[in-house]
N, C-alpha and C positions, 0 to 999 in steps of 0.2 A: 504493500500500500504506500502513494505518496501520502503523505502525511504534514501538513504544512499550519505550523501551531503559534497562532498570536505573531504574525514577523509585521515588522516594520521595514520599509527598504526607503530609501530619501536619495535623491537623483538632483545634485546640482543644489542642495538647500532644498529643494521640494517633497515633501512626502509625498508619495505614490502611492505606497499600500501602507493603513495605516491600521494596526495589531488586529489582523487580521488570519482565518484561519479557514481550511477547507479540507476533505480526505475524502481522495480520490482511490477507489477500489482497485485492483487487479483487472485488465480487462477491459475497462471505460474506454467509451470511446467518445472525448470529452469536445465542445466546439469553444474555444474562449473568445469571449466577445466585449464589445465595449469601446466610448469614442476614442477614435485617435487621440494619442499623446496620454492617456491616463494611465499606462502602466504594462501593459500587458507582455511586451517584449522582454520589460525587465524582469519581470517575476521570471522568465523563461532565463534570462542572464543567472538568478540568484539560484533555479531548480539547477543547473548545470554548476552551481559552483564558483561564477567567473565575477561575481558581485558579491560582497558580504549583506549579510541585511543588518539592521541598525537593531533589530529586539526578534527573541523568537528563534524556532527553529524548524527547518525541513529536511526533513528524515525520509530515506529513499532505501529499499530493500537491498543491504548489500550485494549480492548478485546480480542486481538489474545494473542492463547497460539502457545508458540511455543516449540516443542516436538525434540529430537534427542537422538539419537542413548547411552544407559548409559556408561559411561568406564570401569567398571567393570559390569561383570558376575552378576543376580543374583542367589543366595546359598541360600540354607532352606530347610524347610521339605516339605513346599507345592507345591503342584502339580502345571504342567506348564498349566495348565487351569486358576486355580484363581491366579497364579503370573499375569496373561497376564490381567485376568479380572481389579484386581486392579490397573491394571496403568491408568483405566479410574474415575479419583479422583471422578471427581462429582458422579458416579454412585453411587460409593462405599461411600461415605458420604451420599447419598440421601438414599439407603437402608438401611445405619444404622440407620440413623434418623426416617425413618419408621417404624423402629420395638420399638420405644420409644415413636412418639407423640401420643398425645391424643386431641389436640386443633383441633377442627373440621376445622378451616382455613388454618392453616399449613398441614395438612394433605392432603388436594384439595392440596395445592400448590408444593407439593411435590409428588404426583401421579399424577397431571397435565405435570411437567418439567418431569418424568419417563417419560410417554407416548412422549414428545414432542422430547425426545432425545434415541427414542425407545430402552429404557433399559431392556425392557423384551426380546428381539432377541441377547442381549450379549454374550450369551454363544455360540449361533450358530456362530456367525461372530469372536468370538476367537476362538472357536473350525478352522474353515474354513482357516484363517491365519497362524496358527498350521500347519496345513495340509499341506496347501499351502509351507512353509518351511521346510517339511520332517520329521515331527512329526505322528507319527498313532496315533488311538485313544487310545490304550493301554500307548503308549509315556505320553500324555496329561495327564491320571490319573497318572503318578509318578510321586514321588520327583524331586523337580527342582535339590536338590543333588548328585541324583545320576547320571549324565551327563555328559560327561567333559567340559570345559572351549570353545572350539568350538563351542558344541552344547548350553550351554548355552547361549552364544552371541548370537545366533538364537534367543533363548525364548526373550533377550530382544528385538531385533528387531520385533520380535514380540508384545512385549508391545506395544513399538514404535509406530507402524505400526497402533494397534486396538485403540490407544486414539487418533487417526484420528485429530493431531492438525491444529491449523490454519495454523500452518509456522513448514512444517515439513524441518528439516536439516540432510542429510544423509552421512556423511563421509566412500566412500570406503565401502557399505553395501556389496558387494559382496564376499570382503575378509573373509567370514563364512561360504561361500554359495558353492553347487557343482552346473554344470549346471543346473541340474533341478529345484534346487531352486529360479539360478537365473534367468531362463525362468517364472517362477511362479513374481519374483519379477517385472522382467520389464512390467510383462501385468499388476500389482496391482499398477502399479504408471501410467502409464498412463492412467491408469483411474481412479485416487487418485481427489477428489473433490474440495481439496484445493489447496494452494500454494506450492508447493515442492520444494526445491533446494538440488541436489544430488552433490557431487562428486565422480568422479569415470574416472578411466581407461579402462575401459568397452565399446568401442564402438558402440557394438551394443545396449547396457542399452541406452546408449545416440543417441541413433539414433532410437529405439523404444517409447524409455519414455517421452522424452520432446519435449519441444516445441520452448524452446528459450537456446541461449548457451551465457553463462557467462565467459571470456577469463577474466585472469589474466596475464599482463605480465609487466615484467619490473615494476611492480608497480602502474601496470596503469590496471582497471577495466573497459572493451569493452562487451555490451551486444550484439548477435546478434538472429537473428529472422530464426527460423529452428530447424533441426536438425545438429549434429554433421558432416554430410554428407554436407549437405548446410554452415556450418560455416567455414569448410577447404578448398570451393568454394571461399565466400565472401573474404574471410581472404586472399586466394593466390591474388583476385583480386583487394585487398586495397593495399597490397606488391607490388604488382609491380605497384599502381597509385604512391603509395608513395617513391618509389625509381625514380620513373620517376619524381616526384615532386622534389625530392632532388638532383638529378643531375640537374635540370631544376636553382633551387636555387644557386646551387653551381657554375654554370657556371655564373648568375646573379651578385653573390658576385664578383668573380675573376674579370668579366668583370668591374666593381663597382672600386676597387682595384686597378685594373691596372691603371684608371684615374685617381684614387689620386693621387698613386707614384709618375705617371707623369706628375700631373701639381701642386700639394701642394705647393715646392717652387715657381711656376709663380705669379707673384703679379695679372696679367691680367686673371688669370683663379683660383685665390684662392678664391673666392663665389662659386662658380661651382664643385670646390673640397670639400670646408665645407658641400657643400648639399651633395655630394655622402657620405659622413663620416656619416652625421645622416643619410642617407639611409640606410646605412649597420647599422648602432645601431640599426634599429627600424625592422629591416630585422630579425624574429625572425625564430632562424635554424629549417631546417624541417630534423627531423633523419630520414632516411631508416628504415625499419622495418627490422632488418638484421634477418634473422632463424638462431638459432639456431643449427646449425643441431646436432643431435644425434649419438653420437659414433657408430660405427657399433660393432656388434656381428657376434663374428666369429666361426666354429668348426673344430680342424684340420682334415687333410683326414683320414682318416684309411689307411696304409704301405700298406695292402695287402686287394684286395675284392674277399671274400669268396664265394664258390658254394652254389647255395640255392640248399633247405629250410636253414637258419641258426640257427631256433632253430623251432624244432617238437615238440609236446604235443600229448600225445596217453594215452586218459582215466583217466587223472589224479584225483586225491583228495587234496586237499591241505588246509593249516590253521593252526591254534594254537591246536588244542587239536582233537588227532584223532577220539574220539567218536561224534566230531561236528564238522566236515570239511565246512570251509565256501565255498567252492567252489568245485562237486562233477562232476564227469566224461566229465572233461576237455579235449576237442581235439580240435587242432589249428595247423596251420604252420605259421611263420614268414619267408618270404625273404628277398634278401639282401637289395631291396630299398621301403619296404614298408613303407606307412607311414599310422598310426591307431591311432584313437584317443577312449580313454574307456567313453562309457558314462552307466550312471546308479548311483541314488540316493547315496549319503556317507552312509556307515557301508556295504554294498552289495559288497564289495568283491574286489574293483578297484585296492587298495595298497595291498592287498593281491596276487593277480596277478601277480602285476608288481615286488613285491618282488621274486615271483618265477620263472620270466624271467631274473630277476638280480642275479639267485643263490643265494639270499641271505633267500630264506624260500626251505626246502626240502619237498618233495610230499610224502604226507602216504601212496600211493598206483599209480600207473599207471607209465609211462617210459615217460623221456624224454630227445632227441636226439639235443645236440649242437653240430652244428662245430666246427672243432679243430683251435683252437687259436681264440677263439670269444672271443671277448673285448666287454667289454658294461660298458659305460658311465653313469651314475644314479644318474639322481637329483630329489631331495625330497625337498619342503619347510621348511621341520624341522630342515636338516641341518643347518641351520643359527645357533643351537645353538652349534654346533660340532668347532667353527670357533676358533681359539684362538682369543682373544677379544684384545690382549696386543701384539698381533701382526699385523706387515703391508703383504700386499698384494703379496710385497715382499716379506717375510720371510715367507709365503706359498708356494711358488713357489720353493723358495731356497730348502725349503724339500724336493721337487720333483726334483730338478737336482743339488743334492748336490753336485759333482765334476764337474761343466759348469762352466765357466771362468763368470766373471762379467756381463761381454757385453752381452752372450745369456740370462741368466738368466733377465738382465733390458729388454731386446729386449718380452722375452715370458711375462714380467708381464703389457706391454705397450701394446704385441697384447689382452692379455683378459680385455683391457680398464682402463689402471695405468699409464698413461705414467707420466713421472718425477717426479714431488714432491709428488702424489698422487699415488705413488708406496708404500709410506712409510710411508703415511697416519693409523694409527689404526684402525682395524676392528669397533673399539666401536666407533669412531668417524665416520664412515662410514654411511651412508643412506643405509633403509629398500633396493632401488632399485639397490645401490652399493654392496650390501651384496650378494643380485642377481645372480650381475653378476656376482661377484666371484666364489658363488659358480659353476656357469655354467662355468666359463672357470677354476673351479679343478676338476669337474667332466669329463671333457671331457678333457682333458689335454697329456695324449698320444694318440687320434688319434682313437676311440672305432669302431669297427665296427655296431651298436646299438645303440642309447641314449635314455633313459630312463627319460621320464619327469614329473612328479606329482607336477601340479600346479607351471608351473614356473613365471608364469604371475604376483603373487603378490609382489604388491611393485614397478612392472616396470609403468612407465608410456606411455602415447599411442603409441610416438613415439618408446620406447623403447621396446614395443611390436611390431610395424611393424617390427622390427629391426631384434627382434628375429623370427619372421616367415621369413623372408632374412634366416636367418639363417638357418634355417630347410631347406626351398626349395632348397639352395643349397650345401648340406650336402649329398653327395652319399650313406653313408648306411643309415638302417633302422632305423624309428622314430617310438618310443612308446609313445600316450602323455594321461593325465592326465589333464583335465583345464577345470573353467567352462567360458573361455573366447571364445564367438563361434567367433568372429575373426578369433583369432588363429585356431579354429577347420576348418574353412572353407576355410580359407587360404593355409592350409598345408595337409588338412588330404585328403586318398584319399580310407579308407575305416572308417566304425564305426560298433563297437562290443560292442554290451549293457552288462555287468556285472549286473545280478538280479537275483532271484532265484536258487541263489548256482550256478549259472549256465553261463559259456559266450554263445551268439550268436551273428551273424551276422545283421548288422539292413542294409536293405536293400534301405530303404527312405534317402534324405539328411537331414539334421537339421530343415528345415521349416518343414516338416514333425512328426518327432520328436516334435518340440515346438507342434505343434497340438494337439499330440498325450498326454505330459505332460499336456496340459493346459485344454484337455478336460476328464484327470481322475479326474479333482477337486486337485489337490494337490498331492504329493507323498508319499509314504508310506514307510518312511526310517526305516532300523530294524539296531538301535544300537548291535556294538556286548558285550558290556557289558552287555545286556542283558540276556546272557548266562551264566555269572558268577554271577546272581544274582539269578537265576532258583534254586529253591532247591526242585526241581520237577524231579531230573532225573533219578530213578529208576524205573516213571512211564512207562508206552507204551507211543509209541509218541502220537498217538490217543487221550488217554484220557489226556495227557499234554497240546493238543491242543485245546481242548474241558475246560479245564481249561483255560487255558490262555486268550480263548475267551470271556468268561463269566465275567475273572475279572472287566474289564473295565464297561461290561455291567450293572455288577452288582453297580458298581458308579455309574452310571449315574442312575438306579434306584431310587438308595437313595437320588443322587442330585433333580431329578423331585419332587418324593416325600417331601423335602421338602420346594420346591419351592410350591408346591400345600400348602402347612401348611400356608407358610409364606403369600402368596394371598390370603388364606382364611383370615389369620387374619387381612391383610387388607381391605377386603372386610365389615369384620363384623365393625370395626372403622368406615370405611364410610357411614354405614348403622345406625351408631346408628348417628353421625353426621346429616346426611339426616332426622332421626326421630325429631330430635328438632320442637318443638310446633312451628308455625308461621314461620318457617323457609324460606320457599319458598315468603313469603309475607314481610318479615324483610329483608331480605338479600338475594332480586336474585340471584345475582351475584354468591354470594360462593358458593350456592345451585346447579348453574349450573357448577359450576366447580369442585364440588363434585359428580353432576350425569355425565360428563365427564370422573373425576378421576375413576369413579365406571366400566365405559364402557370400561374403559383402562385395569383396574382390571381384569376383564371377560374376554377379550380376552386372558389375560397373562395365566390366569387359565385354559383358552382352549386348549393352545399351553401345557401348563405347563401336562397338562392329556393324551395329542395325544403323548408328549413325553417319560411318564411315559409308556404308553400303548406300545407303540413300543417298550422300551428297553424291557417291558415283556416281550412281543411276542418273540423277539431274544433270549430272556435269553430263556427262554425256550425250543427254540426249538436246541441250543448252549447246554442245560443238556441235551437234546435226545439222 
């Protein structure tokens, strides 16, 4: 059991968690929740040890490992197979150590614990996590370097994920992930074995995956029993016992009060006033549970609303380099109050689309018809770094209506959520989810007929996303969005067009459909477009490039069976000569049986190891055809 009793932790002079206490069973599978900057990361600092707390203690079952999410990227030459493999220490210690002992007891004992922590099925259940997170099998045999910084955070969440700890801790896992991955993520933790505690903004992660909800507020740690669905039930119905409690109290006091005033100086009633004085001392205040409420998110109207279609697509091609269009014979209409959400795996084409609805990417071939005077509003999460850092919210704005007298310009930097002193706040002092919103009220800032959204969700938290689907639904023109927050999608969108095979179409199912459909390919098959620029295959036909490309992978994996088959032989013949010892069986049952154990483990490994060897054959083979 985690066990976390009265702690106090204080961050920069500020209390965070204030003696505060929770106990988290074996098993939970917990969602932590609560607004940005109140504490929730740190409590995750102080459960791993990396923070003292100021009072208190948390007690963690010696035996549990507890695994979370790395901070940095990993970078190297090796492939995201054996990066992910090695995060499972014991494994990786236990097979190095096998290919050196020679002690016939160590050796049981060491192909005993293989067997018992079925180490020989590793590669299939990293391969599968892989997968699971938008990895092909091609992805998995490269260099963890060649990747970018996105996708690697995938591979470690991947490590993460396959060293299956006692007390896994996941901060915000979805911020790497596109839908599909994190439709793959929330069915792999609800049905994750152990103890999990996630954070996240993700409602539906939290209303799929767990089981119990962990509230942070004010300092204070409230476990409740549910989903995220069930804890904004519980929660509104504690609010309002406890405000009725606290009016209840508060009239109690007053009435209290008012008998002292008026009878303190009476000699004949001054016992009867000293009692109400310690009544009210001992009378400890009960606060309201006040909400918070969440600023709203606004987008102005558009001046004028245009004739549909507002933007047509007739055959187009489009992408970075015209001999490899990522997206080929594009036809579509946009009207003026559609609202479409893109789904399909990251590298397939998503931002490359909405680049060319936003004019900002031109088509190598096919026509396409805008309305005259189309405005289109266009947020990207990468912006955040276009921002000046050394400037406030204000002097963004000020750009935008350099001749507007004082008052409008305070008045527009207060409607995109700045009011007063945090008009003039610096962007670098600003929060992931204030950055946010800036960007969304410069993007849309005169009025677009269109808004353009790629992944606006991160960084906002729950409330801040209700906020922004407000926002959408009541926004008259058209919505493009980008997200893998199916909240938002479900809330707002009222068609879906899968981006996959170079190609858009129309999905005609809602999103439970979808997840189905993701959850029962086994994982996704994301095609990095770096990919492309590492091909130095391109004056072949496409045929036999493909016919190459295929085989590469296979032909790994080949050679990995292969010598997975050596390395089992050689341990087989160890525990064979072990086994042959004179009086063996009659001296030392015991080890003898844990050797002919070790041995049966061995065999099967070798089983699996030949039936995999044999298949990638086969494929290879018929892949050279």
């Amino acid at each position: 059991m985690l066990s976390i009793s009265d702690i106090s932790v204080r961050i920069a002079g500020r209390l965070l968690i204030d003696n505060s206490s929770v106990q988290i069973v074996p098993g939970a599978r917990v969602g932590f929740v609560g607004r940005n900057g109140v504490g929730k990361s740190t409590l995750f600092h102080a459960i791993r040890g990396e923070l003292p707390t100021e009072s208190g203690t948390i007690t963690i079952p010696p035996r549990w490992r507890i695994g979370s999410l790395a901070q940095e990227a990993p970078d190297g030459p090796e492939s995201l197979i054996e990066v992910v493999l090695k995060a499972d220490l014991e494994r990786d210690a236990l097979l190095a150590e096998a290919e050196t002992a020679h002690d016939p007891s160590r050796i049981a004992d060491i192909q005993t614990r293989l067997v018992d922590i079925d180490a020989h099925s590793a590669p299939a259940r990293a391969a599968a996590i892989l997968s699971g997170l938008g990895f092909s099998t091609a992805d998995q045999a490269r260099s963890c370097s060649e990747f970018s910084g996105g996708w690697r955070m995938r591979v470690a969440l991947a490590a993460t994920l396959f060293s299956a700890p006692d007390l896994l801790l996941l901060d915000e896992p979805t911020n790497y992930l596109d839908l599909e991955g994190t439709l793959w993520l929330e069915d792999h933790l609800a049905n994750y074995p152990r103890t999990v505690i996630v954070i996240s903004h993700d409602r539906d992660l939290l209303d799929t995956s767990v089981d119990q909800i962990l509230h942070l507020d004010r300092g204070k740690l409230t476990l409740y029993k549910g989903t995220y669905s069930s804890f904004e039930e519980q929660r509104a119905t504690r609010e309002m016992l406890d405000a009725k409690h606290a009016k209840r109290q508060a009239d109690e006091r007053k009435r209290l009060q008012a008998f002292v005033d008026r009878f303190k100086a009476k000699a004949s009633k001054a016992r009867q006033a000293q009692s109400r004085v310690k009544m009210l001392e001992r009378m400890k205040p009960v606060t309201a549970l006040v909400t918070q409420d969440v600023r709203e998110i606004s987008f102005p109207v558009p001046e004028k609303m245009l004739s549909p279609p507002i933007i047509a697509v007739d055959n187009v091609s489009v992408g970075y380099d015209p001999k490899k269009p990522v997206l080929n014979r594009v036809t579509l209409r946009i009207d003026t109050d559609d609202r479409i959400a893109l789904l399909g795996s990251n590298g397939n084409g998503k931002s490359t689309l909405v680049k060319l609805l936003a004019n900002k990417l031109a088509p190598f071939s096919g026509h396409i018809t805008r309305a005259e005077k189309l405005s289109v509003g266009y947020f990207a999460q990468h912006q955040v770094d276009e921002l000046n850092l050394d400037g406030s919210a204000y002097d963004h704005v000020r750009k935008l209506m350099p001749d507007a007298p004082e008052s409008k310009v305070r008045a527009r930097v207060g409607a995109i959520g700045f009011s007063g002193k945090a008009g003039d706040t610096l962007v670098k002092s600003l929060s992931g989810g204030e950055k946010a919103r800036l960007l969304l009220g410069l993007a849309t800032f005169f009025g677009p007929n269109m808004i353009i959204l790629d992944e606006p969700t991160n960084h906002l938290d729950i409330d801040s996303r209700a906020a922004l689907a407000e926002a959408i639904n009541d926004f008259p023109g058209a919505v493009i969005m980008v997200s893998h927050d199916r909240y938002l999608i479900e809330a707002c969108a009222d068609q879906l067009w899968v981006v996959a095979d170079h190609a858009v179409t129309t999905y005609d199912g809602d999103l439970d459909d979808y997840r189905r459909m993701v959850l029962s390919a086994r994982g996704m098959r994301a095609s990095s477009r770096d990919r492309a620029d590492n091909d130095r295959g391109g004056g072949r036909d496409k045929p036999q490039r493909a016919r190459t490309e295929k085989r590469v992978p296979l032909k790994q994996k080949i050679s990995d069976a292969e010598a997975e088959i050596a390395r089992i032989n050689g341990i087989i013949a160890k525990i064979d000569t072990a086994l042959a010892l004179p009086d063996l069986f009659r001296r030392d049952p015991k080890q003898a049986a844990q050797l002919s154990k070790a041995r049966a483990g061995a065999e099967s490994a070798l089983q699996r190891a030949e039936e995999e060897w044999l298949a990638a054959s086969s494929q290879y083979d018929e892949a050279a055809g």
